[in-house]
C-alpha positions in Angstrom: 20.9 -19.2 -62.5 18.7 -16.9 -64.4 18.1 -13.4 -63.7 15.1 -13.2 -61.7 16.3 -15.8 -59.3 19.7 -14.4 -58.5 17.3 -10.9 -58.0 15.1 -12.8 -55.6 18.5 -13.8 -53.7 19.4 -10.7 -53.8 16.4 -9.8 -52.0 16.3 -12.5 -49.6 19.9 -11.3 -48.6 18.9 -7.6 -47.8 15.9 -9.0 -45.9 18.3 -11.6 -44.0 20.6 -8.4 -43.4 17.9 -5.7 -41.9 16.9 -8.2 -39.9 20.0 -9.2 -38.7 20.5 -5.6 -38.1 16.9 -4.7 -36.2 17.4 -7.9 -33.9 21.2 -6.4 -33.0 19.8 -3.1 -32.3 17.0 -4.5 -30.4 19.3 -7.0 -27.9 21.5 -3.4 -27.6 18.7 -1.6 -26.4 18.0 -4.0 -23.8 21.6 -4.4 -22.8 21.8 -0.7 -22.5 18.7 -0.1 -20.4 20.0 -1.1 -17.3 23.0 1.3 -17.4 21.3 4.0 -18.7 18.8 3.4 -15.5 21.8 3.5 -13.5 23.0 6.6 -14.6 19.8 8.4 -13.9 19.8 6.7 -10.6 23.0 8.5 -10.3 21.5 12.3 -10.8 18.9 12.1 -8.6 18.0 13.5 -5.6 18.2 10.3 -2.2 14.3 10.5 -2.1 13.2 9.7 -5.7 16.0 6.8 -6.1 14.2 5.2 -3.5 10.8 6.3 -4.8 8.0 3.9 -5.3 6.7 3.7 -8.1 10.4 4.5 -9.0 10.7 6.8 -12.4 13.3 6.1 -15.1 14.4 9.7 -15.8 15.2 12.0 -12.8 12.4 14.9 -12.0 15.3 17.4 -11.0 19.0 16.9 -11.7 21.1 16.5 -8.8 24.8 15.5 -7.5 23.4 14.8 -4.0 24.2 11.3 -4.4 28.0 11.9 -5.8 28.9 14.1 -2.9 27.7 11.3 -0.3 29.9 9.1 -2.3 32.9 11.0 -2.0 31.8 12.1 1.5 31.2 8.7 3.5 34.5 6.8 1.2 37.8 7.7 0.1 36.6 7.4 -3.7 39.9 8.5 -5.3 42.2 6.7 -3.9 40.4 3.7 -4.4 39.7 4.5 -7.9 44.1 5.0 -7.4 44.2 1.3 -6.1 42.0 -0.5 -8.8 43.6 1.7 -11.6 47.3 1.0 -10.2 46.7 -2.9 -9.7 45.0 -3.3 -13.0 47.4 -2.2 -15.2 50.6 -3.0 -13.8 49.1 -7.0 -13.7 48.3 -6.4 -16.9 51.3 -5.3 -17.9 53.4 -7.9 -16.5 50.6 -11.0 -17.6 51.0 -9.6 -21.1 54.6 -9.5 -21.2 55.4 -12.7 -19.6 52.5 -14.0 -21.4 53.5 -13.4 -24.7 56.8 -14.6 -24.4 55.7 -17.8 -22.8 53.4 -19.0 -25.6 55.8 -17.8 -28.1 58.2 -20.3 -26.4 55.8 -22.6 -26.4 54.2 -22.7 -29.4 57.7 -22.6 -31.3 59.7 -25.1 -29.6 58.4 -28.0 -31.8 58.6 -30.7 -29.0 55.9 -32.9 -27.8 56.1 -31.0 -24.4 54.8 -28.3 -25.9 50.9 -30.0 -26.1 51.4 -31.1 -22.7 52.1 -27.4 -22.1 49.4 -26.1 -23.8 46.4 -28.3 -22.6 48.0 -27.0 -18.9 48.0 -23.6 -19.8 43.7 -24.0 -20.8 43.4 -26.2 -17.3 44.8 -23.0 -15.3 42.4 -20.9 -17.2 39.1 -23.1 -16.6 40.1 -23.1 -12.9 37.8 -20.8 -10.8 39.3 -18.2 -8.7 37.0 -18.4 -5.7 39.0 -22.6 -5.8 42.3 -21.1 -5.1 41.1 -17.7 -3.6 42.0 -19.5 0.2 45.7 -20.8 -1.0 46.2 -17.3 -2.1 45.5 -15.0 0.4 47.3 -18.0 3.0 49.9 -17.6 0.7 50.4 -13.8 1.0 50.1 -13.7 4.6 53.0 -15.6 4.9 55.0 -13.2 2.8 53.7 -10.2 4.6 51.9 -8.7 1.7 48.6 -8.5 3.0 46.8 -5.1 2.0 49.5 -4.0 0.0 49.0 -3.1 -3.7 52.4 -5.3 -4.9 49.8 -8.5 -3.8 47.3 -7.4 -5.8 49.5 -7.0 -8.5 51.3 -10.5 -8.7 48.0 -12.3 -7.8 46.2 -10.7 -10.6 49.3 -11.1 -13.0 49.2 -14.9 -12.3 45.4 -15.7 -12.2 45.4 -13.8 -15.7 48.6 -14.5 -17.3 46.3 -18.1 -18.8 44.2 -16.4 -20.8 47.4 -14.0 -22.1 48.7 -17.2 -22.9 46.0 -18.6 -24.6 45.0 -15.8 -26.6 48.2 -15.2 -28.2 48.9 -18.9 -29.0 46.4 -19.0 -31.6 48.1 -15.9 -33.3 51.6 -17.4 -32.9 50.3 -20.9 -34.6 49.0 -18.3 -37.6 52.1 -17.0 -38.5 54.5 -19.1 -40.3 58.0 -20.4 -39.2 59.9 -19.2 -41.9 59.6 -15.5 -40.8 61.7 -17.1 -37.7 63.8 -18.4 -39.8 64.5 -15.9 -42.0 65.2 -13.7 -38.9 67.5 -16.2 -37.6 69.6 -16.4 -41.3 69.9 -12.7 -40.8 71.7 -13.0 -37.8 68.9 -12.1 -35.1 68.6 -13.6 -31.8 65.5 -15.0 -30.5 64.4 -12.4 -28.3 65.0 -10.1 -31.3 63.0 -12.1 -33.8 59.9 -12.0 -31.5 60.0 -8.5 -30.3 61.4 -6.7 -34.0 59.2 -10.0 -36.3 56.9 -11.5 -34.3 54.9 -8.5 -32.1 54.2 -6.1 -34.5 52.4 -8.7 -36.6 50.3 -10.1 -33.6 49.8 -6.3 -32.2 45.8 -6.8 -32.5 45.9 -10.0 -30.2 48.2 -8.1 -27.9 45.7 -5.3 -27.8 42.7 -7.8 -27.4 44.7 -9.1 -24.6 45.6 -5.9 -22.8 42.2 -4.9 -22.8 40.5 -7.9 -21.8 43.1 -8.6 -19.1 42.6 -4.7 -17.8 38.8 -5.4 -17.6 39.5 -8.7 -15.5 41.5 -7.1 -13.2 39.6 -3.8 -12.8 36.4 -5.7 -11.7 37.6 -7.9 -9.7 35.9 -8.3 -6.4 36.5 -11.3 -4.8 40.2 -11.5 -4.6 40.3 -7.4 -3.2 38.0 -8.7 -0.8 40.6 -10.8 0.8 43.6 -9.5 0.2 42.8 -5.9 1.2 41.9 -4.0 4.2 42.3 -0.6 4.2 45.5 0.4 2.6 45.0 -1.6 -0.7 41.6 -1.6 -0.8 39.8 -1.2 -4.1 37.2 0.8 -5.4 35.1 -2.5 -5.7 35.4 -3.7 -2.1 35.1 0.6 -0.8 31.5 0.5 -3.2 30.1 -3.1 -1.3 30.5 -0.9 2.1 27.0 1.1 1.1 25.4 -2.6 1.4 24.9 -3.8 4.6 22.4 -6.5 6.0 20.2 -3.2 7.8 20.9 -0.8 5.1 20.9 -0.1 1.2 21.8 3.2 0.1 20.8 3.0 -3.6 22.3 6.5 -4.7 25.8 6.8 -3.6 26.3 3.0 -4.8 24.5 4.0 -8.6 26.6 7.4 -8.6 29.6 4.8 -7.7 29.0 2.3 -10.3 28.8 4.9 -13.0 31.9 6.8 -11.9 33.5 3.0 -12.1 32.0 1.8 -15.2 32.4 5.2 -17.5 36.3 5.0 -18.1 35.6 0.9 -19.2 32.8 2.3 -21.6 35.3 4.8 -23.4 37.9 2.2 -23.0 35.6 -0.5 -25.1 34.4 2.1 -27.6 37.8 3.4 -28.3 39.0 -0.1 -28.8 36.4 -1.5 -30.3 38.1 -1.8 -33.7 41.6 -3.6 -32.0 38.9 -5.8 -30.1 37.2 -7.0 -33.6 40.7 -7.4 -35.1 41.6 -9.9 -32.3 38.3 -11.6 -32.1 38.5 -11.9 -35.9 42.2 -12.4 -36.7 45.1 -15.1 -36.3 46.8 -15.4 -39.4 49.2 -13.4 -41.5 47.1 -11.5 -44.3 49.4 -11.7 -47.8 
């Protein structure tokens, strides 16, 4: 290849890349417009959110809507039961999770397929199929409206996609580290939390956050399984919607006061979620 044609590829490939980079930060814009309408939904006065022709920025700053919010629903402790249920499911999907595609990926026997093509069946199944077994199923133990129900059912409906995310990390790392382990006297409980995990801790963190996010907007199954003890902040915001009534403000104020801490929680983790997107083999 002579010199001016590897300069014209050269070009083509900083064209190829602006471009790349102008559609990405014109499909962000777009994705971003909504929320930042939301938020200035939020700070303004009851009269202009309902205006018409409605304005995108608010004329005077106000927290009118916020304190009708906290004034006509118990915000925090909702925002206590979503938080609570969230991250203990997603503590106990991640840990049973991991160990269970770990066992299965690295038990060698035919089983194991049969195991694995189950595990992706239970994560293509839609929860509003099984959302009637379920909350049947808790009644009968007396859990209704209790946060422990919200906690197993949201363990087990996620605990799939735990599963399957980490088997693709497990089939990246080789055997012989297992081995080796085992030659050096470790057990296999110590081999996968002291080898294994801190090798795979990007899929475990790609895991934890996408298996917070599930369980933190969750709607339907809240809806069900709640009343008013357990009720989440989810199921507390739907109140402002009603079939003779839509108060725009306090539910905008409410979605931005539930949305913000997932926002900081994607930006801060943005690098462990690229990691896991991108990763799944040992790097020499």
């Amino acid at each position: 290849m002579s010199g001016q044609e590897a300069e014209k590829v050269k070009i083509k490939g900083e064209i190829l890349k602006k471009l790349g980079i102008g559609i990405s930060v014109i499909l962000t814009v777009f994705w971003l417009i909504p929320y930042i309408y939301v938020i200035c939904c939020s700070f303004k006065p009851g009269s202009e959110v309902i205006a018409v022709p409605p304005k995108f920025f608010p004329e005077v700053f106000s927290v009118e809507n916020f304190q009708g919010l906290f004034e006509r629903m118990d915000a925090l402790q909702f925002l206590i039961n979503s938080l609570t249920a969230a991250v203990c499911s997603t503590v106990i999907a991640l840990i049973l999770g991991a160990l269970a595609a770990y066992a299965i990926q690295r038990s060698g026997a035919r089983l194991s397929i049969v195991l694995i093509v189950l595990v992706l069946c239970l994560k293509m199944i839609p929860t509003s199929s099984i959302v009637v077994p379920i909350y049947e199923l808790i009644c009968d133990l007396g859990l209704y409206d209790t946060k422990i129900a919200l906690i197993i059912v949201y363990a087990a409906v996620n605990m799939p996609f735990v599963m399957w995310t980490m088997l693709s990390f497990y089939e990246g790392i080789p055997t012989t580290l297992d081995e080796a382990a085992y030659v050096d006297g470790a057990s296999s409980f110590q081999t996968f939390s002291k080898v294994i995990l801190p090798i795979c801790k990007p899929g475990l963190a790609t895991a934890f956050i996408f298996t917070l996010f599930l369980a933190w907007n969750d709607f339907l199954i809240a809806l069900l399984l709640t009343s008013m003890n357990a009720k989440t902040f989810t199921v507390g915001l739907a109140g402002f919607l009603s079939a003779y009534n839509l108060d725009l403000g306090p539910m905008c104020a409410g979605a931005f006061l539930f949305s913000f801490p997932v926002m900081i929680i994607s930006l801060a983790a943005q690098k462990y979620i690229v990691q896991g997107m991108t990763a799944g083999a040992v790097k020499g």
